[in-house]
C-alpha positions as semicolon CSV with decimal commas, in nm:
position;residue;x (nm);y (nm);z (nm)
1;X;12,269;8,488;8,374
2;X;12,381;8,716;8,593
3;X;12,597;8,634;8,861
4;X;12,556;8,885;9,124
5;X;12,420;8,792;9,444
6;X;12,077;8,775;9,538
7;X;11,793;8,963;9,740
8;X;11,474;8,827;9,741
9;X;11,165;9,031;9,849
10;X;10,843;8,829;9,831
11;X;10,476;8,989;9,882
12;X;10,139;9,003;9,856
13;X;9,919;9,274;9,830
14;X;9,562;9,338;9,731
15;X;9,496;9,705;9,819
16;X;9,828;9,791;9,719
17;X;9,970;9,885;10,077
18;X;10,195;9,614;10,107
19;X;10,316;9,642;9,777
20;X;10,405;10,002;9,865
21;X;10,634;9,883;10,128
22;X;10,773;9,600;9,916
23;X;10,844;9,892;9,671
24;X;10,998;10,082;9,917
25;X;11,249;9,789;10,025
26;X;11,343;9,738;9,671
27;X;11,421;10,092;9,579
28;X;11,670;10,134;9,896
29;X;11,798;9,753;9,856
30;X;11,892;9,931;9,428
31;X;12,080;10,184;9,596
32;X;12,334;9,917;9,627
33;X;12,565;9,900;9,373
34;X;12,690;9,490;9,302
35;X;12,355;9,286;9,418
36;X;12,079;9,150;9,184
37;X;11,736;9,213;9,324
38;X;11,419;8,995;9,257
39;X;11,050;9,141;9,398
40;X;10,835;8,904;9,337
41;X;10,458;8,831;9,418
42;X;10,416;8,505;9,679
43;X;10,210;8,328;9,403
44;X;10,429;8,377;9,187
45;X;10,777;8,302;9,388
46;X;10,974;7,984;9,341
47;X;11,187;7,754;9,566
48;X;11,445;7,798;9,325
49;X;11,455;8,164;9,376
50;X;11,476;8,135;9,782
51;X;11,754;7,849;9,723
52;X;11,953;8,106;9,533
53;X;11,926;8,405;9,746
54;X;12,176;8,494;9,967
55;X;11,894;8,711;10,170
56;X;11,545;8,762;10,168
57;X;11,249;9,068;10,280
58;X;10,920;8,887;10,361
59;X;10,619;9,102;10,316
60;X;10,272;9,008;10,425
61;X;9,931;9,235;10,467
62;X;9,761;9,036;10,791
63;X;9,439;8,919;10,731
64;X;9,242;8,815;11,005
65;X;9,495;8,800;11,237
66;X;9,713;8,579;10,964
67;X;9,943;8,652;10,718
68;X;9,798;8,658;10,369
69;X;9,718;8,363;10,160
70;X;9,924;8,382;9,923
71;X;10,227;8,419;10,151
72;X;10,105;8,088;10,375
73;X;10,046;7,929;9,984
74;X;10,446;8,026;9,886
75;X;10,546;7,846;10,222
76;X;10,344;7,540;10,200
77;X;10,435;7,498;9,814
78;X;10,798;7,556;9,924
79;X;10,853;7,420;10,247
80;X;10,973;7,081;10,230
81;X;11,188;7,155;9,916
82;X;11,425;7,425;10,081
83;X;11,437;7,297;10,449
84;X;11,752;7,180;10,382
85;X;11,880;7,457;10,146
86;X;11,828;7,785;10,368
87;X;11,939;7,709;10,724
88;X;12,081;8,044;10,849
89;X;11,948;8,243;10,563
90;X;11,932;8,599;10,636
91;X;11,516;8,726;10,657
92;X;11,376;9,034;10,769
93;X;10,987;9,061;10,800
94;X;10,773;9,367;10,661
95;X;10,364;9,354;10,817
96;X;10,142;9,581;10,690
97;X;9,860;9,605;10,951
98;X;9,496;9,711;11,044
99;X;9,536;9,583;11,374
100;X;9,830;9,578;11,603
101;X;10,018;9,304;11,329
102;X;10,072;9,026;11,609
103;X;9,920;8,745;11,411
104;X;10,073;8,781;11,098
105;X;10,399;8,819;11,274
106;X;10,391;8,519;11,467
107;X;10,246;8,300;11,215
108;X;10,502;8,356;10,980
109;X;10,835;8,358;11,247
110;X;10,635;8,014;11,357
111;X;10,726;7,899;10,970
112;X;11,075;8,060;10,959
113;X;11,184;7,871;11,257
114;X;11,103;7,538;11,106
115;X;11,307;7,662;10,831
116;X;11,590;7,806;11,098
117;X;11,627;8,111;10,888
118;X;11,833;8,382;11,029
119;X;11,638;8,714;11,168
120;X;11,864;9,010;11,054
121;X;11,658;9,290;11,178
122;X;11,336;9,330;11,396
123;X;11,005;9,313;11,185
124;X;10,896;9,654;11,048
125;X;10,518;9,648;11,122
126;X;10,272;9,957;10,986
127;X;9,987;9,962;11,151
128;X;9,713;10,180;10,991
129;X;9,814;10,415;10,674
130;X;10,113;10,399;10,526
131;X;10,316;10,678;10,610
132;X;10,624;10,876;10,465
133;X;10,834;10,737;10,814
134;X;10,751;10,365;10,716
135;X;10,807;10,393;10,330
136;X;11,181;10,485;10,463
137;X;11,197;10,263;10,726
138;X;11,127;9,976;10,444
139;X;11,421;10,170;10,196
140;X;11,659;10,154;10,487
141;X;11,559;9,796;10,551
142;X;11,673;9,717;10,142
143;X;11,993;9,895;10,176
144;X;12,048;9,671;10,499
145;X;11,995;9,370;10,334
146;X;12,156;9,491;9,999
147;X;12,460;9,583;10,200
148;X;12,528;9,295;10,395
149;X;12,470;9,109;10,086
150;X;12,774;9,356;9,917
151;X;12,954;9,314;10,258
152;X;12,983;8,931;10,218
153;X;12,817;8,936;10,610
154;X;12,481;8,757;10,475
């Protein structure tokens, strides 16, 4: 197994616009060199994996002014079981959007602070298409992570 530390990202995605963005924070988060990174669908995610990482990229379409399903699903599956294991994790959020975002973004800090998770950078939240600007916005939010995972800082 490899020993490296780890960054989680965790989505969902059903027309494949969150999953660009995902994409986008795993390709930057790869452009650092010494960190083991894990994308990984919400229904698919474990507790295990969120115990082990030292950081971890959130990424949620919002659906009726929610986050998706399957993201609420990884957190009530998960919940109780890492409470105690990720106090002051480092998280950053990624929304993709419709509307304005708001409802996904709250729903899910809402969980995060039960969890008392550490925010490492404000939420990146597309609203509308997904452009060129927030496909690098979401690489420089991996290399964040991926560095201050390198860095020893998360």
């Amino acid at each position: 197994m490899d020993s490296a530390p780890l960054l989680l990202i965790i989505y969902h995605s059903q027309s494949g616009n969150t999953e660009r963005l995902a994409l986008a924070v795993e390709e930057g988060a790869r452009s650092v060199a010494g960190v083991r990174i894990r994308l990984v669908r919400a229904s698919a995610a474990s507790e295990q994996e969120l115990k082990e990482s030292r950081a971890v990229a959130f990424c949620s379409p919002e659906y009726f002014g929610y986050m998706s399903g399957a993201v609420k699903d990884f957190f009530d599956r998960t919940y109780e079981n890492v409470r105690e294991h990720v106090t002051g994790k480092s998280y950053a959020l990624v929304i993709c959007a419709g509307n304005d975002g708001s409802g996904a973004l709250t729903s899910i800090e809402r969980i995060i602070v039960g969890l008392r998770m550490k925010r490492v950078q404000e939420p990146i939240v597309c609203r509308g298409d997904v452009s060129a600007a927030m496909l690098e916005k979401c690489r420089e939010l991996g290399q964040i992570l991926a560095g201050g995972i390198e860095l020893g800082i998360y």
